[in-house]
C-alpha beads as a LAMMPS data file, in Angstrom:
LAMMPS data file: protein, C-alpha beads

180 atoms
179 bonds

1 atom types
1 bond types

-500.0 500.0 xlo xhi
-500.0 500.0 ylo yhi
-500.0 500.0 zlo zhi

Masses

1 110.0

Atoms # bond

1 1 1 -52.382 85.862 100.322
2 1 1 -56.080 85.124 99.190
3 1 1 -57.746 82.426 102.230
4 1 1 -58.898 79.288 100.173
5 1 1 -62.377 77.979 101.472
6 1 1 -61.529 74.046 102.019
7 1 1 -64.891 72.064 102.385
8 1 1 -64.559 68.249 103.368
9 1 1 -66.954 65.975 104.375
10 1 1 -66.720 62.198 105.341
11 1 1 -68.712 59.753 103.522
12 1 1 -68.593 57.293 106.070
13 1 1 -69.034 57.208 109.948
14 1 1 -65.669 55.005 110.337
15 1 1 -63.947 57.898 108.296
16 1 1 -65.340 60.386 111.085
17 1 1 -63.962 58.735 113.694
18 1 1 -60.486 58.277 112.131
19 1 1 -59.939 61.632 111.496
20 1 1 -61.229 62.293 114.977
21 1 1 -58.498 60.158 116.728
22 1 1 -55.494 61.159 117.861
23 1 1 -54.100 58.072 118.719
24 1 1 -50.262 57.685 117.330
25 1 1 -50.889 54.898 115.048
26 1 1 -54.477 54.629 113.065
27 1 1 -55.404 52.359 110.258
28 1 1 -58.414 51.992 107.722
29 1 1 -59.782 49.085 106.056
30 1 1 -62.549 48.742 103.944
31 1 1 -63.523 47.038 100.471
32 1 1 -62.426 48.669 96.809
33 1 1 -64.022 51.899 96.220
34 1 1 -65.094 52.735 99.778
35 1 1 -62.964 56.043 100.006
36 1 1 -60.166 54.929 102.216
37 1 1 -57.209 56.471 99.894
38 1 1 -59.233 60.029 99.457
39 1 1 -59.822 60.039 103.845
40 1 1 -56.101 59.908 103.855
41 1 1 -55.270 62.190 101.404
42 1 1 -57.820 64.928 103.324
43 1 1 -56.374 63.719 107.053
44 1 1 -53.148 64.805 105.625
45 1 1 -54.191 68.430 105.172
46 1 1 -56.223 68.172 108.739
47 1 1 -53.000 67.932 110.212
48 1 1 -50.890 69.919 108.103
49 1 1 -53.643 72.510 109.062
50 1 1 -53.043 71.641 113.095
51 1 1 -49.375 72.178 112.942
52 1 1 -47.569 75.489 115.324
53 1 1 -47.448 78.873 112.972
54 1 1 -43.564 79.055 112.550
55 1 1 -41.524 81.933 112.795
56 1 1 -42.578 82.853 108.758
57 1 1 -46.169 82.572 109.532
58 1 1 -46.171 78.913 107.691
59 1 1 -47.338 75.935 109.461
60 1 1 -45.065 73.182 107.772
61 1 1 -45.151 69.701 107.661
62 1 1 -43.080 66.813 105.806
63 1 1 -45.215 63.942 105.012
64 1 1 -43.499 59.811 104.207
65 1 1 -45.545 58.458 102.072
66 1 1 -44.858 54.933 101.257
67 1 1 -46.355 52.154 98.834
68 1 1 -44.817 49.274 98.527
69 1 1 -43.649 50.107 94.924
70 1 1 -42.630 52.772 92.542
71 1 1 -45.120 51.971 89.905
72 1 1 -48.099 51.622 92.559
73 1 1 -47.124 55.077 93.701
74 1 1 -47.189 56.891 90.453
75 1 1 -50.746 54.826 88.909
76 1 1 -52.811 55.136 92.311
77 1 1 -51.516 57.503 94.988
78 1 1 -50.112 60.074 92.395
79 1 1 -53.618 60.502 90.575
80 1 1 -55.424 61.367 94.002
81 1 1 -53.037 63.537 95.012
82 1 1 -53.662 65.634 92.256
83 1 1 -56.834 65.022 92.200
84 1 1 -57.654 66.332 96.128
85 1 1 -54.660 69.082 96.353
86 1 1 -55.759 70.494 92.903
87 1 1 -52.206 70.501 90.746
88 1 1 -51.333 73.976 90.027
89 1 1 -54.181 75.298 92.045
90 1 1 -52.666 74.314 95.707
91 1 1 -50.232 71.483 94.390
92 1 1 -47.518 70.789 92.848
93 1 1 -45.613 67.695 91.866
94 1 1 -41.792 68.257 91.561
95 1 1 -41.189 64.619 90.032
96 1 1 -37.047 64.716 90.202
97 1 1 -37.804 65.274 94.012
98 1 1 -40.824 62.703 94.013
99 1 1 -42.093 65.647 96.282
100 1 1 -45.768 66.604 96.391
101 1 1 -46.336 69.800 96.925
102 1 1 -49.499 71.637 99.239
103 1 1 -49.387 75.005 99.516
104 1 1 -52.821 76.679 100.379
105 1 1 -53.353 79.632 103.217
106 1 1 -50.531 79.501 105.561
107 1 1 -49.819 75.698 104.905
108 1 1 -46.832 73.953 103.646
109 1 1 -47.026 70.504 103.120
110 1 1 -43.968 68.560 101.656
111 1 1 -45.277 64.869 101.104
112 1 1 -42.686 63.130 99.807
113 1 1 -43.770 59.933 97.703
114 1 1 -41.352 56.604 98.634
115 1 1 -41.896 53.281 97.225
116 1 1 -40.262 50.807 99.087
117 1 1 -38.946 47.982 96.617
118 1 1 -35.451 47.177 98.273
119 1 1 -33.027 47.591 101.188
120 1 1 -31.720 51.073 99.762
121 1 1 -35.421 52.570 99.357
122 1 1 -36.289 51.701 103.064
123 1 1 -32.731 52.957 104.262
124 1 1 -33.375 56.186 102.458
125 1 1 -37.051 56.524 104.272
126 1 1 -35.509 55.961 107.690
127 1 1 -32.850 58.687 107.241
128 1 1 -35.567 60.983 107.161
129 1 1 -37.539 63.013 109.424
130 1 1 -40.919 63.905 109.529
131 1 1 -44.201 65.141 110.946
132 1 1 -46.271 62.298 109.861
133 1 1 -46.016 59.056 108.081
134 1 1 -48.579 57.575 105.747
135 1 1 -48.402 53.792 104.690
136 1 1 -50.620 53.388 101.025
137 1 1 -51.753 49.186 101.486
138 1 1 -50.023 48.377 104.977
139 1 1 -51.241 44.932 104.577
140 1 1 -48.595 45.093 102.052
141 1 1 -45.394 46.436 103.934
142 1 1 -44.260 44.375 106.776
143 1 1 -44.631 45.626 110.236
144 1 1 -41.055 45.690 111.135
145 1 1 -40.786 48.166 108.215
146 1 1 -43.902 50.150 109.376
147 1 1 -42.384 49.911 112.950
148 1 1 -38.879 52.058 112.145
149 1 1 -40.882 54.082 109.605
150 1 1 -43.013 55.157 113.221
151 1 1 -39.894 56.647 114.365
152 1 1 -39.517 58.964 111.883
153 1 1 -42.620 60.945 112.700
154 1 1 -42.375 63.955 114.986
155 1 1 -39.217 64.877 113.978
156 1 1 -40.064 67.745 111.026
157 1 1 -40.245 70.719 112.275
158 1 1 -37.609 70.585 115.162
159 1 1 -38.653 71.267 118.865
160 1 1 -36.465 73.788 118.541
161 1 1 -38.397 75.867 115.960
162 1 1 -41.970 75.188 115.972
163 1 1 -42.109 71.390 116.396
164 1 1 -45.475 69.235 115.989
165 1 1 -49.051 69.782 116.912
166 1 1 -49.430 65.801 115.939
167 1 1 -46.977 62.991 115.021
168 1 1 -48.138 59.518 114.169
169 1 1 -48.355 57.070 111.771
170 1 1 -51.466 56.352 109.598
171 1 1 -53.171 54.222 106.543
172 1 1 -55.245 52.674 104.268
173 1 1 -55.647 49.209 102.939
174 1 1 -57.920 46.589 101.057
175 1 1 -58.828 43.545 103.265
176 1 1 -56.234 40.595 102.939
177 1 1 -57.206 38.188 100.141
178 1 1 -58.108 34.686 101.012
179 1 1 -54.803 33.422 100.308
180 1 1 -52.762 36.351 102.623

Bonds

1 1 1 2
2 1 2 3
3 1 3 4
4 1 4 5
5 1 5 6
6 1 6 7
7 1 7 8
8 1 8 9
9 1 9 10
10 1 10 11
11 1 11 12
12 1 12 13
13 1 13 14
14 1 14 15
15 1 15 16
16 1 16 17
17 1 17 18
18 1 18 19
19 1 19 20
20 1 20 21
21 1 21 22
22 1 22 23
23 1 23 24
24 1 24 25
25 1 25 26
26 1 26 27
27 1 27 28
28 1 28 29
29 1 29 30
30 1 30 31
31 1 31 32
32 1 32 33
33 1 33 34
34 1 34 35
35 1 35 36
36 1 36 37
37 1 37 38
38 1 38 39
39 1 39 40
40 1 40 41
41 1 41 42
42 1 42 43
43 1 43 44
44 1 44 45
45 1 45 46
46 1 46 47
47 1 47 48
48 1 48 49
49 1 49 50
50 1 50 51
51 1 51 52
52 1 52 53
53 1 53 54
54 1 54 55
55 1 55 56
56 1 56 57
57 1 57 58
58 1 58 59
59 1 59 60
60 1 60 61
61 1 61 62
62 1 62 63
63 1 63 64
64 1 64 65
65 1 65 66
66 1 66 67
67 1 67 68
68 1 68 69
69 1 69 70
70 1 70 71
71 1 71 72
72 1 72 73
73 1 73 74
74 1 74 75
75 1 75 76
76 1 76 77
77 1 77 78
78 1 78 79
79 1 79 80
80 1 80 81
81 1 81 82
82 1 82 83
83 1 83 84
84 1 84 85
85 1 85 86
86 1 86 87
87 1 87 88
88 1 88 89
89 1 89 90
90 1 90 91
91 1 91 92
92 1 92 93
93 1 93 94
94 1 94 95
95 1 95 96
96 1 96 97
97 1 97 98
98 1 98 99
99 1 99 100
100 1 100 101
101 1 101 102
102 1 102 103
103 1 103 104
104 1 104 105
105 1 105 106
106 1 106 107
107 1 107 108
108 1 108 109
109 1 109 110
110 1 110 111
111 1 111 112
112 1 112 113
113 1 113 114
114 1 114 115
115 1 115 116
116 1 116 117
117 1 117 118
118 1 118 119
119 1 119 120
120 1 120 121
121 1 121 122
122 1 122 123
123 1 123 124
124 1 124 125
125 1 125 126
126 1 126 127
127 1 127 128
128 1 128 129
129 1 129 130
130 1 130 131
131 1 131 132
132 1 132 133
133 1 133 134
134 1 134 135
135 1 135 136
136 1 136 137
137 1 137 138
138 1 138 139
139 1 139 140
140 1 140 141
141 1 141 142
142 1 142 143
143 1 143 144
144 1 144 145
145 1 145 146
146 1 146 147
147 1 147 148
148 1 148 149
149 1 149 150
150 1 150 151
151 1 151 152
152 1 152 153
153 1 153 154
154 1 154 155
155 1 155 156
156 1 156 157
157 1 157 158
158 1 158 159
159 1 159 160
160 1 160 161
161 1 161 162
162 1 162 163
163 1 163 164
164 1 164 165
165 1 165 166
166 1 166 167
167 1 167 168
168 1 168 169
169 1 169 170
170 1 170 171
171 1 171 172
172 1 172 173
173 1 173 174
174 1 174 175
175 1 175 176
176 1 176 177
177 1 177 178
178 1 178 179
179 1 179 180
């Protein structure tokens, strides 16, 4: 397999020191247009990139990646997903799945894309296991919601097999509005 050069550099000093932490949970806020969505997208493939060389000389990952609806999913994470894990260059999106694709050097990232509009959709995302969780707008989700969705990380790939270099729990939001 051909090594991809990957070159990524924060815009902002906060955005350096978020993907610097390694603290469990981590959060970003910051005004409309200030690059919060595209730091998560690239902290994503920093740790898919940290994870143990398996057995098949992949380092996998499972990504939950939740917005707080279907529709928000597909018109604003969807696009920069694309976008930053070039579709059909190093991504692919497998829409029956609602599966996202990253394959590049010896990474495979799953990130699987879950609104969460009712009971069912949130039972569904805490049934799964995974190395990481991002939440898209957490002022958005309640926190016992982003609580239980914490407890999913850390569990993709097994102890067993490889495990995880990092679990945790991380995203990006606009400020509240004056009326939140």
């Amino acid at each position: 397999m051909k090594k991809m050069q990957i070159n990524y550099t924060p815009i902002h000093e906060t955005t350096t020191r978020f993907h610097r932490s390694n603290a469990f949970a981590r959060w970003l806020m910051g005004p409309l247009g200030c690059g919060k969505s595209y730091a998560i997208m690239w902290e994503i493939l920093i740790r898919a990139a940290q994870q143990p060389v398996s057995k098949t000389g992949k380092r996998r990952s499972r990504v939950i990646f939740v917005r707080n609806t279907r529709q928000m999913m597909m018109d604003s994470v969807l696009p920069i997903l694309k976008e930053v894990f070039v579709e059909g260059q190093i991504g692919t999106w497998r829409a029956s799945e609602s599966v996202y694709q990253v394959r590049v050097n010896d990474i495979e990232c799953d990130i699987l894309l879950r609104p969460l509009e009712d009971d069912s959709d949130i039972r569904r995302v805490l049934s799964t296991n995974a190395t990481f969780c991002v939440v898209d707008e957490w002022r958005e989700i309640p926190v016992s919601t982003i609580i239980q969705l914490a407890g999913r990380a850390g569990r993709f790939p097994a102890k067993e097999d490889e495990g995880c270099a990092f679990a945790g729990i991380f995203g990006a939001s606009n400020p509240p509005g004056k009326d939140s």
